[in-house]
N, C-alpha and C positions, 0 to 999 in steps of 0.2 A: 408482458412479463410481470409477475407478482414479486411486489418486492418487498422485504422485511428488514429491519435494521438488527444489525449482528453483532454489533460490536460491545466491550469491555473496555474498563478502565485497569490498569495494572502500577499499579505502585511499586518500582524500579530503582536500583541504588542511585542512577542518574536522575532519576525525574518519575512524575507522572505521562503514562503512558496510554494512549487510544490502543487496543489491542481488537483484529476483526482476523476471523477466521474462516476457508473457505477449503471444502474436501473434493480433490480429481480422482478423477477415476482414469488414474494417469501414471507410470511411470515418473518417480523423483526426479528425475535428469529430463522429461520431455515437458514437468513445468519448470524448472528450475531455464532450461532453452527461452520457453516464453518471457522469461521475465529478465533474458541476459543478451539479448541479440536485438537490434536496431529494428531489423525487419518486423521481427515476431510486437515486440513492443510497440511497434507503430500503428499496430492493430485494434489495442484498446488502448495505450494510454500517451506514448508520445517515444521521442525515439532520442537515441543521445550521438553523439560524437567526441573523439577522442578516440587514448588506450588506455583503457580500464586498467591492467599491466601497471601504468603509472601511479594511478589509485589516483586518477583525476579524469574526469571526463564531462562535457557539457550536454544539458540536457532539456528538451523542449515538450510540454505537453503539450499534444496536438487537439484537446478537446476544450481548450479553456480559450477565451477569446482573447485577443490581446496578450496569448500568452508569450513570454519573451525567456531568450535561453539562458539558464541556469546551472552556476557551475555547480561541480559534484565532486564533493571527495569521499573517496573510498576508504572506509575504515577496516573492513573487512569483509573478506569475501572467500568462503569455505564451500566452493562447489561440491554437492551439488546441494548443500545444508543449510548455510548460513552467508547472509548479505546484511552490511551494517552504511550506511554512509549519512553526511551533510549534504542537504540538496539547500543550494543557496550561499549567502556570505554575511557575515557578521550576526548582525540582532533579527533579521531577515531570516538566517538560517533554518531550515527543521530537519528535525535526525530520523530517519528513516529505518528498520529493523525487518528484516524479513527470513523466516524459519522454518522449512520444509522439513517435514518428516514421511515417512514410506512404512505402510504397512500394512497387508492383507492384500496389497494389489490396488492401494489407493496411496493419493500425497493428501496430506493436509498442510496449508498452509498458513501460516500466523504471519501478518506482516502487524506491525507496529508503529507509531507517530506518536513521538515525545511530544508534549504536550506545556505549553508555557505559562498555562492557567488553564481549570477546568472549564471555562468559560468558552475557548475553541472547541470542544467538545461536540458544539452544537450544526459547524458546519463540517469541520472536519470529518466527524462519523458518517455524514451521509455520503460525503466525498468517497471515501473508500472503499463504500457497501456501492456508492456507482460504478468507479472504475474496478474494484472487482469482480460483479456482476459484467460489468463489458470485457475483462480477460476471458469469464465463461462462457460468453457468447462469442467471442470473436476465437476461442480454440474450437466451439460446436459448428462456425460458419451459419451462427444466429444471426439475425440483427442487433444491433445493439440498442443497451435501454437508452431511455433518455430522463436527462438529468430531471427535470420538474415528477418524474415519479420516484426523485431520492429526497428533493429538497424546494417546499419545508417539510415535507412528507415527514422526515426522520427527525428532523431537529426535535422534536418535543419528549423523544425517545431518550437522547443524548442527553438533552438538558435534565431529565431523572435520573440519570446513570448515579448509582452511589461511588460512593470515594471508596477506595478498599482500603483495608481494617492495614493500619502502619504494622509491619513486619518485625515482631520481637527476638 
């Protein structure tokens, strides 16, 4: 699989933000499924438990070694549009943004990761240009990539990324 880093920096009222972007050739409601249901998520990136409903729910990635379950609160959740949450707790926490749009018979998806210096920038970006590369393979019934052709493949990409211009 050829892979290229995609991602953007966005300067947000809350913070600086990692922004990556990825286009299906899909139905809004049948990605918005992949990225909302235990099963589907289990496929690329890891699966949660709980009821969402409460706007809390815990949540495991399944591709990270040692990885251990992670609670999640729900800030918002606008099916089939818009997903806002904290994955984690306290200083630990990161805030998560994800934004579907549908048009021509395609979804583009913006997810986002607030960012606590641009300095994450350089693992972060590759992380999410992996596991969204593994959403697209694992809806195609591809194999999926592996991580050493995201990182340090991308880091050097990240670490260039400019600051974007403060909003007047």
């Amino acid at each position: 699989m050829s892979t290229h880093p995609t991602g953007r920096l966005s300067q947000r009222p809350d913070g600086l933000y990692l922004m990556v972007d990825r286009l299906f050739n899909a139905p809004i409601e049948d990605v918005w499924f992949t990225l909302t249901r235990p099963a589907e998520l289990e496929k690329w990136i890891g699966t949660y438990t709980g009821s969402p409903s409460t706007g809390a729910v815990k949540f495991l990635m399944s591709a990270e070694e040692d990885a251990q379950w992670e609670y999640v609160s729900i800030l918002e959740c606008s099916a089939p549009h818009r997903f806002a949450c904290d994955v984690g707790t306290g200083d630990d926490a990161w805030r998560l943004l994800v934004h579907l749009v549908e048009g021509d018979h395609m979804t583009t998806l913006t997810l986002g990761q607030r960012l606590r210096s641009k300095d994450e920038v350089a693992t972060v970006g590759p992380g999410w240009d992996y596991y969204l590369d593994r959403m697209i393979a694992a809806r195609a019934g591809q194999p999926l990539p592996e991580w050493q052709h995201y990182y340090p493949a991308h880091a050097q990409y990240y670490k260039e990324l400019e600051m974007p211009s403060p909003s007047h």
